[in-house]
N, C-alpha and C positions, 0 to 999 in steps of 0.2 A: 177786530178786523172787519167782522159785517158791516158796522157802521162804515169806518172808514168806503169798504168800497160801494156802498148806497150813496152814500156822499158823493161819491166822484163820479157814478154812474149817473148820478141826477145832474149834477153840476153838468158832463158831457152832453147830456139829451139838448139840457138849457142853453148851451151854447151854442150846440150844432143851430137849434131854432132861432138864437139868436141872429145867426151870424148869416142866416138865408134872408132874413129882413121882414119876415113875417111875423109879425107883432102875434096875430094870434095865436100863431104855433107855439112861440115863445109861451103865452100866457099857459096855453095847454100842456106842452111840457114841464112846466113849472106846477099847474094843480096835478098832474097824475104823478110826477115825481114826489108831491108831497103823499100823494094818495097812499104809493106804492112804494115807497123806497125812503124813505123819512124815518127814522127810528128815535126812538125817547132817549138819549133827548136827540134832537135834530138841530143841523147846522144853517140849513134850510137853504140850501144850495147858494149862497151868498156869503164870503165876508164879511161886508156890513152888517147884515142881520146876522150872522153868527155872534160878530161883536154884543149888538141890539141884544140877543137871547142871552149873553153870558153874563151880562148887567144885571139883567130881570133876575138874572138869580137859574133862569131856566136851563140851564147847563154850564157844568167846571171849565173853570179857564183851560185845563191841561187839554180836554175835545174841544173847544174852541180854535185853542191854536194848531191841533192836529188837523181840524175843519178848516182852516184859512191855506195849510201847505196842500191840502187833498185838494180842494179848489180850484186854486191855482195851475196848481197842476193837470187836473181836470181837461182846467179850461183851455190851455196849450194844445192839451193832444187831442182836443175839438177843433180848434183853429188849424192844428196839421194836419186835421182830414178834411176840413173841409177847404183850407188853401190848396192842395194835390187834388182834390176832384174838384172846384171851382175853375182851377186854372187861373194864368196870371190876365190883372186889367190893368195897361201901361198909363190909363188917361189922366190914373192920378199924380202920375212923375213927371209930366208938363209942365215946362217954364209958369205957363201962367195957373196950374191948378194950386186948389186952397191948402197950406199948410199945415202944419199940426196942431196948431193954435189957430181956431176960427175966427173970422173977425170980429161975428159978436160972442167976446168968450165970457162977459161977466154975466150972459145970459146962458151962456152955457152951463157954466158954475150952478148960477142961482138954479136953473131946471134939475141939473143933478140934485142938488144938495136938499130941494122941497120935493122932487119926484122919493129921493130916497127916505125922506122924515115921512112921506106918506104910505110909501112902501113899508118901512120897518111901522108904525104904528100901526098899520092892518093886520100885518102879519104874526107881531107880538099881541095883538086883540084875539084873535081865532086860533091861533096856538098855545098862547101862555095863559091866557087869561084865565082864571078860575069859572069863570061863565060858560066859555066856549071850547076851553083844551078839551081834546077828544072827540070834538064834534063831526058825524062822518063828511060835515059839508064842510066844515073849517079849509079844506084843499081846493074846493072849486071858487071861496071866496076868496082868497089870497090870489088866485090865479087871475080873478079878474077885475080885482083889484092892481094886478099885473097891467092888465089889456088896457084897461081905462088910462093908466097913469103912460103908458108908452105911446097911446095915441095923444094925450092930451099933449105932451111935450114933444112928440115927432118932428119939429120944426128944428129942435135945437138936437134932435138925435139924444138922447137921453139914455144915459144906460141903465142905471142906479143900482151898477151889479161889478165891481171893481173885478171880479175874474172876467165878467165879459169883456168890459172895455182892453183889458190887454189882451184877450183871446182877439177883438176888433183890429188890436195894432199888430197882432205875430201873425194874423191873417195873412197879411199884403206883405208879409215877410217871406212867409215861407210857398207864396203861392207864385214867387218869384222862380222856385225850381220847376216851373212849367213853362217858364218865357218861353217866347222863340231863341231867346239872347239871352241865357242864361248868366255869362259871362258881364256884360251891362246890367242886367237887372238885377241881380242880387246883390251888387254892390249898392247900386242908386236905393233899392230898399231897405239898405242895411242902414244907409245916413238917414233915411226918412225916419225908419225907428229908434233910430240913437235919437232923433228929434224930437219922437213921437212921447217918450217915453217921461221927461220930465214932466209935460204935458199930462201923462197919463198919472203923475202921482200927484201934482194940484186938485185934477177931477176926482182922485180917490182921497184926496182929504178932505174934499167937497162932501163925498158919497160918506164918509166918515162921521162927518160933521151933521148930515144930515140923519144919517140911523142914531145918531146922541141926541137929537130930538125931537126923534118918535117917538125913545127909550120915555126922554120927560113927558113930552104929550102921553104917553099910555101911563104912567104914574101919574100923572096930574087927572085924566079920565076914568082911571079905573081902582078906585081909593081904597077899593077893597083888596086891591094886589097890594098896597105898598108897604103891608107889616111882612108881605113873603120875601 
């Protein structure tokens, strides 16, 4: 049960920073959450890398998939706190504002999917690795490993964290119960996320796709894991 709620307390810190827009809060949140709430084995507040570590061998499938509904879950009731103290922004429900699919999405795609192979290969190097597991700095290097890879991709908005990206889209859902017009808005947000949300499972098979080869880059880099 401890893990489970370190899990979800970290995953909620990471969101909340997510979802204010501040890359380095994010990145900061994400090292002290490893610092301080991370337990052996760890989920590492991500899906993908939860996947990423249960590969490596670094944790049983059974906490893996406990770690992906914690997550999840997590990451929703970071999004309802921070849509109800946010407040709703209508700008995006405009005839002419951008859809749920950006125009450039196969850059979208491609930033998720190399942001995430580079995310999960850091983070299985300073966690899993026989060299680094246990290292007291192992959290600050994941974290800004974090910062680097959110700024470098900022153009395409980049998550590489499949609970943030839906905690991004239940955002503007549930921050719709603060309209002025409650009545207009939570419907019009309702269709945007019925939208949003196919959308959001191509980017998580991206995000997917790209923690399976971090998982190979970190066995192909680190030779001395690969009999573990």
């Amino acid at each position: 049960m401890g893990r489970i709620l370190s899990e979800a307390l970290g995953v909620f810190l990471l969101v909340l920073a997510s979802l204010m827009g501040n890359h380095l809060a994010a990145a900061l949140a994400f090292a002290v959450a490893l610092a301080c709430l991370a337990s052996a084995p760890t989920g590492a507040f991500n899906p993908a890398l939860t996947l990423a570590l249960a590969a490596r061998g670094r944790l049983r499938w059974k906490w893996a998939l406990a770690f992906v509904a914690t997550q999840l879950a997590a990451a929703l009731l970071a999004a309802t706190f921070t849509g109800l103290m946010a407040g709703h922004d209508a700008s995006h429900l405009a005839p002419d504002a951008a859809g749920a699919i950006p125009p450039a999405w196969f850059a979208t795609l491609a930033a998720e999917a190399v942001g995430t192979a580079a995310l999960s290969l850091a983070v299985l190097s300073v966690l899993a690795s026989r060299r680094t597991a246990g290292s007291v700095t192992a959290p600050l290097v994941a974290g800004f490993a974090l910062f680097a890879l959110l700024e470098t991709f900022r153009t395409w908005t980049a998550f590489m964290n499949p609970a943030v990206l839906l905690a991004w889209g239940f955002h503007d859902l549930v921050s719709s119960l603060r309209a002025d017009s409650v009545a207009s808005a939570l419907p019009a947000e309702a269709v945007r996320f019925g939208a949003f949300l196919p959308w959001a499972l191509v980017v998580g098979l991206a995000q997917l796709g790209g923690a399976v080869a971090g998982w190979v880059l970190f066995r192909l880099t680190h030779p001395e894991d690969r009999a573990s």
